[in-house]
Phi, psi and omega in degrees: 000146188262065173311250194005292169325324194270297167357281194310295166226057140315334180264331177253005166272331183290343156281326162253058153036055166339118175275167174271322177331132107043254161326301162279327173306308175323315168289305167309273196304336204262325203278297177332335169296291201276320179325315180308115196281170119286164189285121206281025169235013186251111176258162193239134170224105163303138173240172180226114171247087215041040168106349180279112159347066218234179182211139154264107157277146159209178192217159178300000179228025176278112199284136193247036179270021181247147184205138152301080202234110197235134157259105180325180177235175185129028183046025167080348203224324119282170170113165066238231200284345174300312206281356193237350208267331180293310183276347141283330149333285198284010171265336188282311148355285207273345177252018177051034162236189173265133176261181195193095178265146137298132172256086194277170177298139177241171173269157010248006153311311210223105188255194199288155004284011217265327180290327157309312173331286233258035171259313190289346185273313152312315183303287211320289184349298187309311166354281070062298167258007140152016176285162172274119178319313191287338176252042173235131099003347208329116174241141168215161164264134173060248166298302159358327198241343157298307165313286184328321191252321157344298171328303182284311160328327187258337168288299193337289138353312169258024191037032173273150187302143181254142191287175231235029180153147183243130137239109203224135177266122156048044191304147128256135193251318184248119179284325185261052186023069179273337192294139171309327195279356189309330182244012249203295187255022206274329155349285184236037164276135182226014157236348205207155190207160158299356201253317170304313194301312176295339177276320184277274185025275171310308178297346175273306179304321176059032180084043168246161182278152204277324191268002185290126172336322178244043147251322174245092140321285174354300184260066161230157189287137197235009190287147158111331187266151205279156180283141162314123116252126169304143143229157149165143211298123179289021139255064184191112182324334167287329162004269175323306188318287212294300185313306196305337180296308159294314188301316159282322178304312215258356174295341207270339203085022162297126165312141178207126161221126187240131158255130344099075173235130206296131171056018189250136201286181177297122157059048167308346188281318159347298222241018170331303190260035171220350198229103173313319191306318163318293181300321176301297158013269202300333175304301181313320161309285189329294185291323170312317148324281197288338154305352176230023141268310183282018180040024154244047203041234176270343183080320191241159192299146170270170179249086196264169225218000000 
């Protein structure tokens, strides 16, 4: 690992603040993003995906009966296909597909169900237009990969067909902040803290209970769900989601694999083309996804805990 690398931007969330406005919270994270270029082989097409925001990256070498289908982070309350669109571009890349990102509703104008809604309305979508459940993907970051196992949790539920595979980055799983590192890491996190988290929370919940499955994933019965990869940072108040997490995954019988990668922040994949660990990350999703398009499983060693 490249301290320096990590350092540089560690200095520059400490230079840009959480504003308290909305708006600017929003501009901020979206800006993390937008700092970035994309790669002059990545095309980009907006879409309405049953009524949902949505955008496709591809690349020339994208196979395209396959799809990457991501949900941003951003606590529910920020994020969308801007602030994101550069690390799914290289992870669609890195699994040799085409992606979909959602621009889903946020809070707290749009509280829960509405970002499930329009995560199922994008599954539908793919649906719909003739992709095969088994060449779908789920992706999600932070708040993002908590939706992704809503999402599924909810197909399940409705006996609708389950994506060949999970990949949740830095997942939040539990709103009702029950995790040890919350306080444990609160240190050397340099985006999320418990006292924000309980706020984007609130704003999500809009008074549903916190602990309901398809808010907290962590309780819900997990048997039954297509295989997981875990990523997430040992410097990051989310720790706990991802471990406790695999761990109700692999209680359930779910295929589970967690990475653990050392010194690394809330949503390192973000800072990917300044950050070795980034990139490597995502090489690691790409293959686990195209190893289970390609029905050879997971491919990569588990991390055990």
């Amino acid at each position: 690992m490249s301290v320096a690398e990590l350092d540089r931007i560690r200095s520059r969330l400490a230079a840009r603040p959480r504003p308290s406005d909305l708006a600017d919270r929003r501009q901020r994270l979206d800006s993390l993003g937008t700092d970035y270029a994309l790669p002059l082989d990545v095309t980009v097409e907006s879409v309405v995906a049953q009524g949902v925001c949505a955008e496709w990256t591809r690349t020339d070498t994208a196979d395209l009966t396959q799809v990457l289908l991501f949900l941003h982070g951003g606590g529910y309350m920020a994020g969308s296909l801007a602030s994101h669109r550069h690390v799914v571009a290289q992870a669609g890349r890195e699994a040799g597909t085409q992606t979909l990102a959602l621009g889903y509703r946020l809070s707290p104008e749009h509280p829960f169900p509405a970002a499930l809604e329009d995560a199922l309305a994008g599954y539908r979508y793919l649906l719909d237009c003739g992709v095969a459940p088994n060449r779908i993907a789920l992706a999600g970051e932070s708040a993002g990969g908590g939706l992704a196992l809503a999402t599924v949790l909810s197909l399940r539920a409705g006996d609708l067909p389950l994506p060949r595979c999970l990949w949740l980055s830095s997942p939040w799983v539990d709103l009702a902040l029950t995790g040890g590192t919350l306080t444990s890491k609160e240190a050397v996190d340099p985006l999320l803290n418990r006292a924000y988290l309980a706020e984007l929370a609130a704003a999500y919940l809009a008074g549903s209970d916190p602990r309901a499955p398809l808010v907290s994933p962590i309780n819900a019965d997990l048997t039954g769900l297509p295989p997981m990869l875990i990523q997430v940072g040992s410097a990051e108040v989310l720790l706990d989601d991802a471990v406790r997490l695999a761990r109700v995954a692999g209680a359930a019988d779910v295929p589970v694999t967690l990475q653990v990668w050392p010194h690394m922040i809330h949503a390192w994949h973000l800072f990917y083309q300044e950050v070795e660990e980034g990139r490597s990350a995502l090489r690691q999703a790409g293959l686990f996804i195209r190893s289970h398009f390609d029905g050879a499983g997971p491919g990569l060693s588990q991390t055990v805990m």
